[in-house]
N, C-alpha and C positions, 0 to 999 in steps of 0.2 A: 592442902585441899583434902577431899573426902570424897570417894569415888562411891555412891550408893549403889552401882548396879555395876554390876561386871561377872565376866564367866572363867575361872582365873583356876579352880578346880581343875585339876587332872583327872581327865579320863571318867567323868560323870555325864558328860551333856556334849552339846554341839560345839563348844568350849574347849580351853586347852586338849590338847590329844594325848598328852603327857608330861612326863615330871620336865624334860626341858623346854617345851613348851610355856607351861609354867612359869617358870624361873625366868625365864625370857622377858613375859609381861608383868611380874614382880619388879624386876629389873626397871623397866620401862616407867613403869610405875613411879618408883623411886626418880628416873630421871627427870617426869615432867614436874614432880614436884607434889605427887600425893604423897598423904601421911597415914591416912586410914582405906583401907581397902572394906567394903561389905561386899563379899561374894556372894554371889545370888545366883548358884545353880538353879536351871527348869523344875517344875516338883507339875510332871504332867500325873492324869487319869492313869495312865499306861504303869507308871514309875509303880503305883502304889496298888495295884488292882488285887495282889495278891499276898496283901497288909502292907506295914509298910516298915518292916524289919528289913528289908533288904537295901532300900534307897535309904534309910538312915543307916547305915555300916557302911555302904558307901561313900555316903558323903562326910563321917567321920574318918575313914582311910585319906580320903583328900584332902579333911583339912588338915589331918596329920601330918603328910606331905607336906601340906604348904606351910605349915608350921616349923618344921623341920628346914626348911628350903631357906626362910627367914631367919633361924638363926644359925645356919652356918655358914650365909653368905650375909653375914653382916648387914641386912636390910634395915632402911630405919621405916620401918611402918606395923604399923598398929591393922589385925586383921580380926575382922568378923565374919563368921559364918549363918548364914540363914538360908533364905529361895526365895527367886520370883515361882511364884504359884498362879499357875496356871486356873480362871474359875472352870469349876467342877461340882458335881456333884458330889465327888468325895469329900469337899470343901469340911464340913464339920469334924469326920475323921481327923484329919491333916492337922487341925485347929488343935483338938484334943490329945492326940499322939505325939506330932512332933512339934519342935523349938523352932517354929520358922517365925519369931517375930523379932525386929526391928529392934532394939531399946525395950522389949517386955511390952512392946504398944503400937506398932506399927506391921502391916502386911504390905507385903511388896505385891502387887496384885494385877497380872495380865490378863485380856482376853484376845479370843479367837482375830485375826489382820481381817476376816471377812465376815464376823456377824458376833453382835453385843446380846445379850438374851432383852426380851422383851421386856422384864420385870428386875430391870435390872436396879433400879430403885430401890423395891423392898429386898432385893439383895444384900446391896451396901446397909439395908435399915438393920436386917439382921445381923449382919457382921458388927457393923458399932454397938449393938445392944448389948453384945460380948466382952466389950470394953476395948474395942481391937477397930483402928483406925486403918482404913484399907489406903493405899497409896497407887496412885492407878498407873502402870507402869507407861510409858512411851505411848498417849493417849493419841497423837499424832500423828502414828501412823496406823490409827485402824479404820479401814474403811470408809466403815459408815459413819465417821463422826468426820472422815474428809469429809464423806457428801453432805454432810449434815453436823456443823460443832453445838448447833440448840443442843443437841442430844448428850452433849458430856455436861451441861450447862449445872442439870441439880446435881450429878454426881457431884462435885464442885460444892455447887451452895450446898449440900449436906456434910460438907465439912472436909471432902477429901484431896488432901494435897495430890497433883501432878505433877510427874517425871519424866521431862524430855528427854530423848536421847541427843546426846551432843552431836552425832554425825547427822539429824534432820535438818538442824537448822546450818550445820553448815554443809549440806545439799549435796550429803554421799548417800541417803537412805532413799532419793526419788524426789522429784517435783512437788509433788502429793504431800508427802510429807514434809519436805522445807515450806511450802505454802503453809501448812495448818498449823506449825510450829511459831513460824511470825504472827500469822493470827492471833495464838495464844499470849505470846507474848506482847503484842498492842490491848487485848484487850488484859493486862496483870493477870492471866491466870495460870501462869507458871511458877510452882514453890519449887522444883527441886529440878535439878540436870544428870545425869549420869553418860557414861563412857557407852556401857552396855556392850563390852570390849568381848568378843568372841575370841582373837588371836590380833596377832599385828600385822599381818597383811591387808584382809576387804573388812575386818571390824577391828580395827585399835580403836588403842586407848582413848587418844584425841583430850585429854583433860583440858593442859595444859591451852591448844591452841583454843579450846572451848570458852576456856575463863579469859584469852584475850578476847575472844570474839567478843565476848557478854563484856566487856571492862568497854573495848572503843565505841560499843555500840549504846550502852547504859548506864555505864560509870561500872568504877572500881566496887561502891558498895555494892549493887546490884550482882556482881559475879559472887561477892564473898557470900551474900546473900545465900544463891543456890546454891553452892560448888563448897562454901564453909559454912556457916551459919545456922542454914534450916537441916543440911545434914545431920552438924552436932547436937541438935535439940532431938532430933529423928534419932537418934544414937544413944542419949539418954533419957529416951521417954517422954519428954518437955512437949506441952501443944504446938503447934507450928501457926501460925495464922493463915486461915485463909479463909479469906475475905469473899463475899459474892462478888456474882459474876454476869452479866449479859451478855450471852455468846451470839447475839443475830446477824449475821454476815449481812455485808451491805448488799444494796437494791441491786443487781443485773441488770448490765446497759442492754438493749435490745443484740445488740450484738453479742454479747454473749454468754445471750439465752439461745442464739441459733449455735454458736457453737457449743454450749449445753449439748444441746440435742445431738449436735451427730456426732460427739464424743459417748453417746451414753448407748 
């Protein structure tokens, strides 16, 4: 398997706290049965405001680290360094300065759990103009596309694969988002899964029971799909398919359109 999102970095982000931290979900790694890790430290606003020489020497110290940690505990896995990138204004900076993509072609791409920018359209139009395919990270647990999934629908039909996190749909990330996750997934508009592994206590790994969930629930091909398949294309640059999408959530029974209301 192939873990696309994970926080595996020492001592960069919210993420491992340190080297045996680290090594711990290296380890973990290895036992559920990944083979490539992409680590995807945060690359916020914050990280770079004052260029962005300091968060790239950082996060080359950590993947040294984790480099070093793999080959003198005998790990069998293949590791990649990039970020989930937070959107920003510093966004074209970040593109131009540092190595945060995917395969040479993919962005690992999150926004704000409580607000999508309004023109988020010509957003993604300018990123792919770039040659640079944006991947929207854990699309399922942002708010407003709980209250509303029409709204990731063109993100989508303009080409860009989504990344659930493993612990949504198996219902450690909140109701909210195990809801939006199943939705996604009945209507196929799920390309890719990840861990989005903070440590191993409130955010593991989870690969492993991930790819059985997605195996008993839609077949064997279907896990290797996310979990192998669209990762290793996403890993050597390759299109990934994805297909349009109709996100219109069905009718509301009368009943609950009132409870609508007094939850809102």
């Amino acid at each position: 398997m192939i873990d696309i999102h994970n926080h595996m970095l020492p001592a960069v982000d919210d993420g491992a706290k340190n080297d045996d931290m680290a090594l711990s979900m290296l380890k973990e790694a290895v036992r559920q049965g990944v083979e490539h890790l992409v680590l995807t430290p945060h690359l916020y606003e914050a990280d770079i405001i004052k260029g962005t020489g300091e968060w790239k020497a950082k996060i080359e110290k950590g993947k040294q680290t984790v480099m070093e940690l793999v080959k003198a505990h005998e790990l069998p896995l293949e590791v990649t360094v990039v970020a989930e990138v937070r959107y920003q204004d510093m966004l074209p900076i970040i593109l131009d300065e540092l190595d945060i993509l995917i395969g040479g072609k993919y962005l690992l791409l999150e926004f704000s759990f409580h607000s999508v920018p309004n023109n988020l359209e010509r957003i993604i139009y300018e990123i792919t103009r770039k040659g640079i395919t944006p991947i929207i990270a854990h699309p399922e647990r942002i708010k407003p596309w709980q209250r509303d999934p029409k709204r990731l629908e063109e993100l989508i039909n303009m080409g860009c694969p989504t990344q659930l996190d493993i612990g949504s749909f198996m219902g450690t990330l909140g109701p909210s988002s195990e809801k939006l996750a199943n939705f996604l997934f009945d209507k196929d508009a799920v390309h890719l899964v990840g861990s989005d592994s903070h440590n191993l206590q409130s955010r593991p790994l989870y690969s492993k029971p991930g790819y059985d969930w997605l195996s008993e629930r839609y077949g064997v091909e279907y896990a290797d799909l996310l979990l192998k398949e669209n990762p290793g294309k996403i890993l050597r640059g390759e299109h990934v398919e994805v297909y349009p999408v109709h996100l219109e959530p069905h009718a509301l029974s009368w009943k609950e359109k009132i409870l609508k209301i007094f939850k809102s």
